[in-house]
N, C-alpha and C positions, 0 to 999 in steps of 0.2 A: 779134161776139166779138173780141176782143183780141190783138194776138197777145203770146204767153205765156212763147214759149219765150227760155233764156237759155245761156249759156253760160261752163263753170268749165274754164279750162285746155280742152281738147281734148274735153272732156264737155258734149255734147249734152244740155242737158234739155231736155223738152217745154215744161214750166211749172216755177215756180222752188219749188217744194215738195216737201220730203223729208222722210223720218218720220228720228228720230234715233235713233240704238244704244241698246241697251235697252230701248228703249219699244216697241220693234215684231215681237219676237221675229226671230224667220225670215223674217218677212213670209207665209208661207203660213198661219198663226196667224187673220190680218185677211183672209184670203180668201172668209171667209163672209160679211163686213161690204160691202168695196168691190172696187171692181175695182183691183187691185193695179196694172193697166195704165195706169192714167189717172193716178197719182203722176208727178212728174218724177223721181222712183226712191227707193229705200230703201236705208237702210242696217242690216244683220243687225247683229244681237248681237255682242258684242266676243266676238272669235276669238282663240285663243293658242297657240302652235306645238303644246302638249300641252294635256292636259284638267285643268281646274279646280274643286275643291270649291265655291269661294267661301266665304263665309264664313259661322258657325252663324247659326241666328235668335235671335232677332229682327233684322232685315236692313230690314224698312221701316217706318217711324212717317208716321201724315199729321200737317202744322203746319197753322196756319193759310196758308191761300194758296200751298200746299204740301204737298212731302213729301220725308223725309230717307230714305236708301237705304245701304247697304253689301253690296250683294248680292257683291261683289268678284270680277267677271268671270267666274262662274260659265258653263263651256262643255266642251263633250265635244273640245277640239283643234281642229287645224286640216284632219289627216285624215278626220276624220269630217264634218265642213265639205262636203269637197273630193270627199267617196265619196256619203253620203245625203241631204243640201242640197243643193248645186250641182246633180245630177238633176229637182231641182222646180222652180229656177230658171232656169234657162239659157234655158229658148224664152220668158221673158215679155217681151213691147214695152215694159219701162221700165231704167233704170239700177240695177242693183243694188251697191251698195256693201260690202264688207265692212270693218268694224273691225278693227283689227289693234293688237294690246296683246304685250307681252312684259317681261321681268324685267333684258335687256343687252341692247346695240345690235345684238350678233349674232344673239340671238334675235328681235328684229323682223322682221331681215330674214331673215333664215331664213323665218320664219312669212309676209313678204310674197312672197317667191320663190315659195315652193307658191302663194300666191294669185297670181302672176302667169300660173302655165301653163292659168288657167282662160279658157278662148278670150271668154264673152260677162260676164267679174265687168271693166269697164272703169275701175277705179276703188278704191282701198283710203281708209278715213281713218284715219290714225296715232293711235293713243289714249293721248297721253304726258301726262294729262292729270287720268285715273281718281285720284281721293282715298282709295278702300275698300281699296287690295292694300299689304301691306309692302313687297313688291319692287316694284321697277318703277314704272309709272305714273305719278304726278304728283310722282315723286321726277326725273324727265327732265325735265320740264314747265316749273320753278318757275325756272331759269338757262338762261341763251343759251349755255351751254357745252355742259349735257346736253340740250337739245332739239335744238342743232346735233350731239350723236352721234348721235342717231339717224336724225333724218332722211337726214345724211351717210350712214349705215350702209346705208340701207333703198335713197336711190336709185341707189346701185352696182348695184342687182340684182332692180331694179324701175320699168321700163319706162315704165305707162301713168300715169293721173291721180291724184297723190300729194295727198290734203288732209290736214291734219296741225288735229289739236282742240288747242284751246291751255284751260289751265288759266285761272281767275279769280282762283286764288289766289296773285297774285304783286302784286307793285309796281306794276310797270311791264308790261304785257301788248303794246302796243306795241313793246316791246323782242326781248320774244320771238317776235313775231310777225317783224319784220325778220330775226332769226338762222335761221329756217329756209326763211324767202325767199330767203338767200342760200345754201344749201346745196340749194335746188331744189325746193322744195317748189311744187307747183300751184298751191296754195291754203290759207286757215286757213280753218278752223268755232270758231265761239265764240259760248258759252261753255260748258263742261264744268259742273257741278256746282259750288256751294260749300260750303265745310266748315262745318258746324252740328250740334249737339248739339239733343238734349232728353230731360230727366230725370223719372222716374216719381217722383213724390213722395211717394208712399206707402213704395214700394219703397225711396225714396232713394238712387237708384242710375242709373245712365245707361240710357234704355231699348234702345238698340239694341247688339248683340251684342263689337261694339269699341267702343260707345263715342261715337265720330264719326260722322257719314254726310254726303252727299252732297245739300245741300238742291238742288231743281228745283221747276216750276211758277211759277204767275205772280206770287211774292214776288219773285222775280231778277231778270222784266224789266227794271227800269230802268236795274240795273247791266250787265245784257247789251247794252243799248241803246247807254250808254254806253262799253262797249268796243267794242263795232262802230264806233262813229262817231272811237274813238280809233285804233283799228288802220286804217279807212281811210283816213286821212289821214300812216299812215305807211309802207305798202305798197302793191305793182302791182298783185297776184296779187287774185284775187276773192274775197270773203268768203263764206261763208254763216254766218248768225248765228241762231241759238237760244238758246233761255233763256226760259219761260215764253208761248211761243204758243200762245193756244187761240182767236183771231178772225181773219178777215182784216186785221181794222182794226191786230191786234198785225202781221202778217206787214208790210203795208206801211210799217208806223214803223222794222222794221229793213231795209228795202229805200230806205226814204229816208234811214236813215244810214249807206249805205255796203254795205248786203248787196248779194250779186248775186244769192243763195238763201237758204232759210231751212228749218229741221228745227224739223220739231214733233214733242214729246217725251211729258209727263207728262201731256199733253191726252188723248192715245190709251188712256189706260186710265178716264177719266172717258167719253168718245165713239169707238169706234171708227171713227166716220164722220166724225172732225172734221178729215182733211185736204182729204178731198175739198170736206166746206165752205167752207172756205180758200180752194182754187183757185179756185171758185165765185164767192165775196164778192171777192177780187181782180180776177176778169173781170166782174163786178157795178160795183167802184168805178172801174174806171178806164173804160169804158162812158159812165158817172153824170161823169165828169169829161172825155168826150171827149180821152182818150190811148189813142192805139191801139196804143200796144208799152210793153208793161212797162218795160224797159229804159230811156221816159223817166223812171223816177221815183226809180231807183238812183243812189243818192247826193243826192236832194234837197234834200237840208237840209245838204249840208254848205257 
């Protein structure tokens, strides 16, 4: 076997596979499926200092090679997090991450303070990033001004392994990747969601409940691919990059441009066993190609 394990900022991972927010509930959800232990950790549903309706349905449409989403952060708080969560997680052997979303830079960190005093959550990823919510979220995202609030805000008052999701929907994602490397950020994940419609044509009318949603799965790879390999060439900090993985053969193309990890998202509702596959096919290819530590393959192609 290979060795697998990699490392983001001050976080230990076993092997470089994480499931990504949204797609994996609580993580206690997929406990009937795998052993939750055997990930290089998960990251919970996007958390918000108070609880969220989200937004009415229709909230998900499948595309071709896809699927578009507006669930709009839909979560009972950060309290409740931190009272009935946190009790299910805390003794598991992997990293659990929580998402942390909010409406001002004060409410982030607000909301990341409570997540700080949880002695075994090492890790938050910043979700300034989200396309479905009016407030907030990928309205921080899109300038180096308001993604540099926030993160500024959040690491006044928050300690341990800061990754911040960077939106797709900008210009220059390179740019914004750099603004919050300099305010401190651990690490980026990318890529969030992109913005995409689709209309019922009978109805003549937009099928999902605002309107827009959030397209994911393997229509985005390429573009994910391509912001990974554009952001590592303009930052320190370690990448982990998502955006339609459902093979090992996808996870290693974003580990050769530039990931150090990688989250796999919209695959989890087609397989609930297709992480562990991953890690699997990963210590399978690199075995098959006589490299014995992942870590040579990161960054390969650039």
């Amino acid at each position: 076997m290979a060795k697998l394990s990699v490392s983001i900022g001050n976080l230990q991972l076993k092997n470089p596979v994480l499931t990504a927010s949204g797609t994996f509930g609580y993580g206690i959800e997929f406990a009937d499926f795998i052993n939750l232990n055997d990930l290089g950790g998960f990251i919970v549903k996007g958390t918000t200092l108070q609880p969220r309706q989200g937004n009415d349905y229709p909230r998900m449409v499948e595309t071709p090679s896809g699927m578009l989403n507006c669930v709009g952060l839909q979560n009972k708080g950060a309290n409740y997090f931190c009272q009935s969560i946190y009790p299910q997680l805390k003794d598991l052997n992997t990293n659990v991450i929580v998402n942390v979303s909010g409406s001002s830079p004060e409410d982030y960190a607000e909301c990341a303070a409570r997540i700080a005093e949880l002695d075994n959550i090492p890790a938050i990823e910043l979700n300034i990033s989200c396309p479905n919510v009016h407030d907030g979220g990928m309205a921080f995202g899109v300038t180096c001004s308001g993604a540099a609030s926030v993160v500024k805000a959040v690491r006044k008052v928050y300690p341990k392994t800061l990754i911040v999701k960077l939106s797709p929907n900008v210009t220059d994602i390179a740019e914004i990747a750099r603004a919050v490397e300099a305010e401190g950020a651990d690490s980026v994940s990318l890529i969030n969601t992109l913005m995409g419609m689709a209309i019922d044509i009978e109805r003549r009318k937009p099928i999902l409940s605002i309107k827009t949603g959030g397209l994911s799965g393997p229509a985005v790879k390429p573009v994910a691919v391509r912001m990974v390999y554009q952001v590592a060439q303009a930052v320190k900090i370690p990448i982990i990059g998502l955006g339609g993985i459902t093979t090992a053969a996808d996870a290693i193309e974003f580990l050769q441009a530039g990931a150090t990890a990688v989250e796999i998202g919209t695959a989890n509702f087609i397989d609930p066993a297709v992480t562990i596959k991953v890690i699997q096919g990963i210590d399978q290819w690199l075995n098959e190609h006589n490299i014995p530590d992942v870590n040579g393959i990161i960054g390969a192609a650039l």
